[in-house]
C-alpha positions in Angstrom: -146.7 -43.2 145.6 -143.8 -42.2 143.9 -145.0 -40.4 140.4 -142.3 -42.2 138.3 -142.9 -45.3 139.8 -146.6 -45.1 139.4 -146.2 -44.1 135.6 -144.3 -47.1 135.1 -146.3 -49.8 137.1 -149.0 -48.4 134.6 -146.7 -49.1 131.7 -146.1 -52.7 132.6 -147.9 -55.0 130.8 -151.1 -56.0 132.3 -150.1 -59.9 131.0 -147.1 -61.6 130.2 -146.5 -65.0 128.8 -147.0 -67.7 131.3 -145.5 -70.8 130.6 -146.8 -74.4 132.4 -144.8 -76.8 133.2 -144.8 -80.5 132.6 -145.1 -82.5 136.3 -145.4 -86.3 137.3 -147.8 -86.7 139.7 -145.6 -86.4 142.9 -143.7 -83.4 141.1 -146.0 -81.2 143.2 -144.9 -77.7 144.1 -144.5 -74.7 141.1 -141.6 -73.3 141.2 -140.2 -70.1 139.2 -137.5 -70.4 136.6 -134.3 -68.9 138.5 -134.2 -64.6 139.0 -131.3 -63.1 137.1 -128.5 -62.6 139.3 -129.8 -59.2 139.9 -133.0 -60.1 141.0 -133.7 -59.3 145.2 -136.7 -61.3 145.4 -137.2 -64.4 144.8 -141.1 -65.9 144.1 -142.3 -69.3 144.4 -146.1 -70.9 144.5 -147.2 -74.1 146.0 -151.0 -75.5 146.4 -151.8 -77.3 150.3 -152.9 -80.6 147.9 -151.0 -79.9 144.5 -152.9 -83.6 144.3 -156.4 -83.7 144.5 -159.0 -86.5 143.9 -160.1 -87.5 140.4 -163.7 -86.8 139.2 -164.8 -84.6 141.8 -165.1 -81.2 142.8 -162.1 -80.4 144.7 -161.0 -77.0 146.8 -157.5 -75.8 147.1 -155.3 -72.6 148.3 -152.4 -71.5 146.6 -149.7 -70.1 148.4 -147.9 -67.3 146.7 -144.2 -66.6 149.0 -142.4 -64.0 148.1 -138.5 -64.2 149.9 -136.0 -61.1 149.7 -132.6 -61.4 150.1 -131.2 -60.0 153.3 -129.7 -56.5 153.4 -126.3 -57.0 154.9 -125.0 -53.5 154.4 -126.0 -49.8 155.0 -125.3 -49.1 151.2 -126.9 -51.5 149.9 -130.6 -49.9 152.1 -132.2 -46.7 150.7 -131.8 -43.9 153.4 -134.9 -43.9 155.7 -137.2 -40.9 156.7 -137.9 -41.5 160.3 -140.5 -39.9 162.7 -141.1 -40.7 166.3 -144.4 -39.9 167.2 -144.7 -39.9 170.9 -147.8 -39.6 173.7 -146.4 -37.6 176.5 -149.8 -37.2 177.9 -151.2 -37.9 181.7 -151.1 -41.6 181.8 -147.4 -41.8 180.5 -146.4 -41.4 183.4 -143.6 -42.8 185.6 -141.8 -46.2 184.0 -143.3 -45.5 180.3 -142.6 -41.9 180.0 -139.0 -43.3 181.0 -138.9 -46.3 179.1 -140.4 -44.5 176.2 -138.0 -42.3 176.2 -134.9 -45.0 176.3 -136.6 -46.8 173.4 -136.3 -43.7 171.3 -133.3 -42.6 172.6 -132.0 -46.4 171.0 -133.9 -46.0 168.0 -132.1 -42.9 167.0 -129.0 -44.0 167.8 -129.2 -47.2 165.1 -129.5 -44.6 162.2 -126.8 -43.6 160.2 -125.7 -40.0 158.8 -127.9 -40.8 155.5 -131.0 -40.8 157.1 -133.1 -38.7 158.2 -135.6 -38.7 161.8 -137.8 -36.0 163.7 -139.4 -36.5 166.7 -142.8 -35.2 167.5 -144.5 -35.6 171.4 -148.2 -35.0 171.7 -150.7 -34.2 175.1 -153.1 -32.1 174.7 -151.4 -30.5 171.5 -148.9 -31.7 169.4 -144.9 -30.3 169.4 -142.0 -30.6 167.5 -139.2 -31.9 170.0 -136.9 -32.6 166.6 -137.1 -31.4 163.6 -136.7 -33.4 160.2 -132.5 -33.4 160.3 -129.7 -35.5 159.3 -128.9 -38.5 161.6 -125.7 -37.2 162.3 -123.4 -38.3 165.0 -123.9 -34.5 166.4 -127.2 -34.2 165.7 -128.7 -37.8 167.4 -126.4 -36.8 170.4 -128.6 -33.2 170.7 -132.1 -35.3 169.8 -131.3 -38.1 172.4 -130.3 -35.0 175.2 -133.8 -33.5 174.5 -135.7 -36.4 175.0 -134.3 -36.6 178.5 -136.2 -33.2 179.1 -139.6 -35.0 178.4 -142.3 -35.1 180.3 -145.6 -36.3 180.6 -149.0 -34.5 181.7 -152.2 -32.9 179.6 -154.4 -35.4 177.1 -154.1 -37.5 174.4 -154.2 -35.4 170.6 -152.9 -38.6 168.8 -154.5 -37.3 165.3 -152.4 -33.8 165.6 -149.5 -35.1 166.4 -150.0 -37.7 163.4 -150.3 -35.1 161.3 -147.4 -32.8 162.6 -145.1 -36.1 162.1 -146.4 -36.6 158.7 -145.5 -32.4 158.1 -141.7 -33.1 158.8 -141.8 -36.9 156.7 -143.0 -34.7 153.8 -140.3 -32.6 153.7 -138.1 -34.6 151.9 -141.0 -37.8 150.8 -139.6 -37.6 147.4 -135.9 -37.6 147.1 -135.9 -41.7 147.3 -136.7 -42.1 151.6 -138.2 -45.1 153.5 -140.8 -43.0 154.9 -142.0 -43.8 158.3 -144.2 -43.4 161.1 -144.0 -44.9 164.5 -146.4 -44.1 166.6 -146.5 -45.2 170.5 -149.7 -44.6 172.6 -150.9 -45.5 175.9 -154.4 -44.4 176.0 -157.6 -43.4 173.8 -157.2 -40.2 171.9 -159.8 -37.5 173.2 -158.1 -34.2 171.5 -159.2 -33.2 168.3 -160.9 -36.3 165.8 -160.5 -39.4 167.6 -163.2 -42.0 166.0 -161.6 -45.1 163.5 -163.0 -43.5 160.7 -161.0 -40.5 161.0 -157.9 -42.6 161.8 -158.6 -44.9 159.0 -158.5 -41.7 156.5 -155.6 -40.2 157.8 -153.6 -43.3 157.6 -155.0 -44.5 154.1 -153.7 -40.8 152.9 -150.2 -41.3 154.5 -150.3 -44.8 152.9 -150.8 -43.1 149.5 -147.6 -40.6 149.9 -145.9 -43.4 150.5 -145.9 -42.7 154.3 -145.8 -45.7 156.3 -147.6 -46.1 160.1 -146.7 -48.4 162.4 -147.9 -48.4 165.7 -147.0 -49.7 169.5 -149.4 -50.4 172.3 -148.2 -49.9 175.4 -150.6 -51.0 178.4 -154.1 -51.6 178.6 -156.0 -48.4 178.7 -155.8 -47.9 174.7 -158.2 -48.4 172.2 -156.5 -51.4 169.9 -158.9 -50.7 167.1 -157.6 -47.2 166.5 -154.2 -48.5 166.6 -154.5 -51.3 164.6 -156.8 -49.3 162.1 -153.6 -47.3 162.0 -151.1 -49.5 161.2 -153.8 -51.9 158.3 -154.3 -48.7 156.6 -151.0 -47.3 157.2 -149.5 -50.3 155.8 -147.0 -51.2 158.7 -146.5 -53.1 161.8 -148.8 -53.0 165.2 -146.9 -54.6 168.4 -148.9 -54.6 171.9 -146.7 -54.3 174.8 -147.7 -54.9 178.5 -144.3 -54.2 179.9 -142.7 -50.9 179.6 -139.7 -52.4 179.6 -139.8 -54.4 176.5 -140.4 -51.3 174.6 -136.1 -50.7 173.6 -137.0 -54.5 171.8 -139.8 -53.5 170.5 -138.5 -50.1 168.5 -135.5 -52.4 167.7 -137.3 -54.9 165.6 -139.6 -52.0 164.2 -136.7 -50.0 162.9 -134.8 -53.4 162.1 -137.6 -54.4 159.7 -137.2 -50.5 158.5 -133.8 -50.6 157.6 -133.7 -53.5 155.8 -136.7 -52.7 153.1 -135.9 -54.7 150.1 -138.2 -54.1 147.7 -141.4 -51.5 147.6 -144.7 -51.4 145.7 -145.3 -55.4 145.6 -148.3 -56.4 143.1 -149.3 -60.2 143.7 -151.7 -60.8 140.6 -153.7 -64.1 140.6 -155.5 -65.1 137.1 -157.6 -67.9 137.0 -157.4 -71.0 133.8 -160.7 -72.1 132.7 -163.2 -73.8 134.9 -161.1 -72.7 137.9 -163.3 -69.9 140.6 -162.0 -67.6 143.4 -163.8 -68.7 146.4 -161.6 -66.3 148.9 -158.4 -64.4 150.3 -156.7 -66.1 153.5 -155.4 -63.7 156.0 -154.3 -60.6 154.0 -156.8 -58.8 152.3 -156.7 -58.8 148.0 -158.9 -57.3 145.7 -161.6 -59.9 143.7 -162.6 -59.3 140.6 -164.0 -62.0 138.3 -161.3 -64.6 137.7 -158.2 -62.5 139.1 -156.8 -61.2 142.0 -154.4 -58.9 143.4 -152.7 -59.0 146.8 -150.8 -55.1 147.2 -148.0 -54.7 149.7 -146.5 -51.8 150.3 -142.7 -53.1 150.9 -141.2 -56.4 152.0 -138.1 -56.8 154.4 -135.1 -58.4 153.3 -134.7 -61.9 155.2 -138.6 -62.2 156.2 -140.7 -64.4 153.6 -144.6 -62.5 152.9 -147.1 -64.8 151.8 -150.5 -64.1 149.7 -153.4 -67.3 150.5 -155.9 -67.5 147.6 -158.8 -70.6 148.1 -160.0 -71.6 144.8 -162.3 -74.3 143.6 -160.8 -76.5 141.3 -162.3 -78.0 138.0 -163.4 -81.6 138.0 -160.6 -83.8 136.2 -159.3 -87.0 135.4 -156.9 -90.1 136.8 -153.7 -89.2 136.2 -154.3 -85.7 134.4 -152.0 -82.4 135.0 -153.3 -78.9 134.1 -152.4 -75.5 134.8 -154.3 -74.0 137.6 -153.6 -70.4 137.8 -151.5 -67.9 136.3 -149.1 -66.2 138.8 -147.7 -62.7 138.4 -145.1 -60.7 140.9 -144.5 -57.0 140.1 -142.1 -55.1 142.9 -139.6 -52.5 142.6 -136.3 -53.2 143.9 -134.6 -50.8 146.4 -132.3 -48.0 145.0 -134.5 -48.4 141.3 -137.3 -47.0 140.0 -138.0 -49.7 137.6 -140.5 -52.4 137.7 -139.5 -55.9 137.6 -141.8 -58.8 137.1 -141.9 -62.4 137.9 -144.3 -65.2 136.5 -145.1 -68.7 137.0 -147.8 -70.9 136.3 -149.3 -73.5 139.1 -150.4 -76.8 138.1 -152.5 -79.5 140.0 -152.6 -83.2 139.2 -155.7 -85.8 139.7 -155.5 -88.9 141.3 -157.9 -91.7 142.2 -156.3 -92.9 144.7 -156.5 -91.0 147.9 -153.2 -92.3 149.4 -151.7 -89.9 146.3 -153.6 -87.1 147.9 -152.4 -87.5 151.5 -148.6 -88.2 150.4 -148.4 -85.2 148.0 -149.8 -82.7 150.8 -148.2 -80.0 151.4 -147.5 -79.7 155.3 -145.7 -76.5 155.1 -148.4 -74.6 153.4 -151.0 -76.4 154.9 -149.3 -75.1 158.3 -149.9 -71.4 156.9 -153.7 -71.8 155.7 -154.4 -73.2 158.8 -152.6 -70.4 161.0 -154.4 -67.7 158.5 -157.8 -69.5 159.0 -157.7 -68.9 163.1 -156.9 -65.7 162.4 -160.4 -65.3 160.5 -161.9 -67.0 163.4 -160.2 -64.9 165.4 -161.7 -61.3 163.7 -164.8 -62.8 163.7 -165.1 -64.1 167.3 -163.7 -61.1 168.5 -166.7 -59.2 166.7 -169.7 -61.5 167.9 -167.9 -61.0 171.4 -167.9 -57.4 171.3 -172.2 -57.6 170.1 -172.2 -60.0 173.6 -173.1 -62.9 171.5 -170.1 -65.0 172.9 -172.5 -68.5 172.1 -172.2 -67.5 168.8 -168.2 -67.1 168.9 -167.7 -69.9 170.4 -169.4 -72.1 168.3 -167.6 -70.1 165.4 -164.2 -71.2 166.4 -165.7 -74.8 167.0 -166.7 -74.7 163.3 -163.4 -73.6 162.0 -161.9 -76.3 164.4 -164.1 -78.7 162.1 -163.6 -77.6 158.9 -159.5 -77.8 159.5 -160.0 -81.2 160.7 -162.3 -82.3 158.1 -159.4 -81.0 155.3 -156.6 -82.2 156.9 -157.2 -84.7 158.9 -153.7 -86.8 157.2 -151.5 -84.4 158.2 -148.8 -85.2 160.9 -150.4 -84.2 164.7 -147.9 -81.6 165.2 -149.7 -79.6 162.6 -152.5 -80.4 163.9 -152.6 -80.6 167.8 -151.7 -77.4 167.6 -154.4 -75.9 166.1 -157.0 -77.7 167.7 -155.5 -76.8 171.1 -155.9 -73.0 170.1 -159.4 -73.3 169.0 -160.5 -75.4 172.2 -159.2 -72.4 174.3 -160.8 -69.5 172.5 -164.1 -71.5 172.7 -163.9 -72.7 176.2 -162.9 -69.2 177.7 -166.0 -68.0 175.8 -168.5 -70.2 176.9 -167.4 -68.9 180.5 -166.5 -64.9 179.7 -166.4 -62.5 177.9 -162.3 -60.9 176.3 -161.1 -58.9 178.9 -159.6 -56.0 177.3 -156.0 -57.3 177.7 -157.3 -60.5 176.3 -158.9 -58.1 173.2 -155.7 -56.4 172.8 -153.0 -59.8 172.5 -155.6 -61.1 169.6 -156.0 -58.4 168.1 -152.4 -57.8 167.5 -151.8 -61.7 167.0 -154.4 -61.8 164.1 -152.7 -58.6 162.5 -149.4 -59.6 162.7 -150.3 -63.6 161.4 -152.1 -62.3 158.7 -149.5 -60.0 157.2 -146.4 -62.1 158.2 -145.3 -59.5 160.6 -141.3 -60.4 161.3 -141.2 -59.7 164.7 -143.9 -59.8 167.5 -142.4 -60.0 170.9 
């Protein structure tokens, strides 16, 4: 992380005054008081049942959004530090070494003269095709002529030629870049450290210079863990791509999501009122302790919503009673600034004894996103209990979650709902009769990633 910005996220007060606000009992969603003008980010909250019943225990999420403005010029983006990281080994041969190479090719040619990109290629060792250079008009025409002299051949040293990308990234990590990696691999490393551990390290100490990793699939013959190991602790985007030639797409959303970075260093802080306990996080990860939590992101993109999912259970209260639920705090820095900016808002919920006040207060759009983030769980977890050949035990797993959904939200419209249901009859039924092929392994893997972290583009 940047030093300055570190020194002042430590600065920043570690409260701020939270003020409720005074609802009816259909006045349901929190909403924050207006950004100034200046503001790029805009944060609102909302709970699935901002209702709940009266005089009984009650459990709720609350749905933290935050929503950047688009980026709709190059000077309004900070310049970006690209590296392509690129296995030229064995099994790259043919269409993907050749579609690989037209994707970069593409890539390069969307930057502009402020930023910087370097290409590294990796078989059995790692090269430098490209040095860390200027995105000139000159200088992408002489980077897009040698990638036409790639070829592919030798094995796959995916940690060396991480860290060679990472060299040229740090050449320049702190004179205010977006620094990336993006990383495509067909196969299983097997030069050099090649275990998840060791990719989980690496990435986790990019993460913390600010280094970003995202990584592309290409095929069937890699290990998804690694890659999506890669890109969790790396902080970026994973994408799985069976077709070689939907990899110029691909590297177009990844670097479209990379040139439109609106804001970096995202603190979500949760804090709990009175009476009110942190059950779990939905989807993305936070950090519990006691009655707060934190959600981290790393940057959000401008036109793409993130969202943070908390489950809490709620206090007992009474008929027709309104009282602050949680305290909500957004800390980000803006693009082009070093200085912190903060939002706050408070979320209420309101008791009702009448359940028809429950069901007609419901949130449908954030129910939509707790139940999307809850097959993802399912997902994770059948995908584990498949891979320890207990697929009984996955199955019923899914059949479970299918019940619990139901069982919360059963007065929600059936296009919420069918839906889901039809999901998690499929992933039970294909595992009463089988076991994930490793295609199968690879699309859920990469569809729980990208649910859970709100990826902007998949496909």
């Amino acid at each position: 992380m940047n030093p300055l910005k570190t020194k002042l996220i430590l600065l920043a007060a570690l409260t701020a005054g939270l003020a409720g606000n005074a609802f009816a009992n259909r006045t349901i969603a929190a909403v924050s008081p207006k950004p100034p003008i200046a503001e790029i980010i805009n944060v609102d909250a909302a709970l699935d049942r901002p209702v709940v019943r009266a005089d009984q225990n009650e459990s709720v999420v609350v749905q933290i959004k935050i929503r950047p403005d688009e980026i709709i010029s190059e000077h309004e983006r900070p310049p970006v530090n690209l590296c392509l990281v690129l296995d030229n080994s064995g099994s790259m041969g043919g269409e993907k070494i050749r579609q690989a190479i037209q994707a970069a090719q593409e890539a390069v040619g969307r930057l502009g003269p402020r930023d910087l990109v370097s290409v590294i290629t990796y078989n059995s060792s790692a090269s430098t095709l490209a040095e860390a250079q200027y995105a000139s008009s000159a200088n992408r025409d002489k980077i897009r002529s040698a990638l036409r002299e790639v070829r592919s051949g030798g094995g796959t040293a995916m940690y060396a030629g991480l860290n060679r990308g990472a060299s040229e990234l740090r050449k320049k990590r702190d004179e205010g870049y977006i620094n990336r990696i993006v990383l495509l691999s067909d196969g299983q490393a097997n030069e050099g450290p090649s275990t998840i551990p060791d990719f989980r390290a690496l990435a986790s100490v990019f993460a913390g210079e600010d280094i970003v990793v995202s990584t592309v699939d290409l095929g069937s013959g890699f290990n998804e863990d690694v890659m999506t190991t890669l890109a969790e602790a790396g902080q970026g985007n994973t994408y799985f791509v069976e077709n070689a030639s939907d990899l110029p797409r691909i590297f177009g959303a990844e670097l479209g999501d990379t040139l439109s970075i609106a804001a970096t260093d995202i603190e979500i802080i949760i804090k709990t009122k009175d009476g009110v306990r942190i059950k779990k996080s939905l989807g993305r990860e936070a950090e519990i302790e006691g009655d707060m939590a934190r959600f981290r992101l790393p940057q959000v993109y401008g036109g793409h919503d993130k969202l943070a999912l908390l489950e809490l259970d709620a206090p007992v209260g009474a008929d027709g009673e309104t009282r602050d639920l949680v305290d909500v705090q957004v800390r980000y820095v803006p693009v082009n600034s070093d200085k912190v900016r903060e939002q706050s808002i408070s979320v209420p919920i309101t008791y009702a004894a009448m359940e028809e006040k429950v069901h007609e207060a419901a949130r449908e759009d954030v129910v939509q996103n707790v139940i999307d983030n809850k097959i993802v769980d399912a997902t994770i977890e059948g995908i584990a209990l498949s891979d320890a050949n207990d697929n009984k035990a996955a199955a019923g797993n899914f059949r479970q979650v299918q019940g619990e959904i139901n069982s919360s939200y059963y007065f929600v419209a059936p296009s919420v709902l069918a839906p889901a249901n039809e999901k998690l009859e499929e992933e039970a039924d294909y595992l009463d009769k089988d076991v994930y092929s490793k295609k199968d392994r690879a699309e859920r893997r990469a569809f729980e990633y990208q649910t859970k972290n709100q990826q902007s583009a998949t496909k």
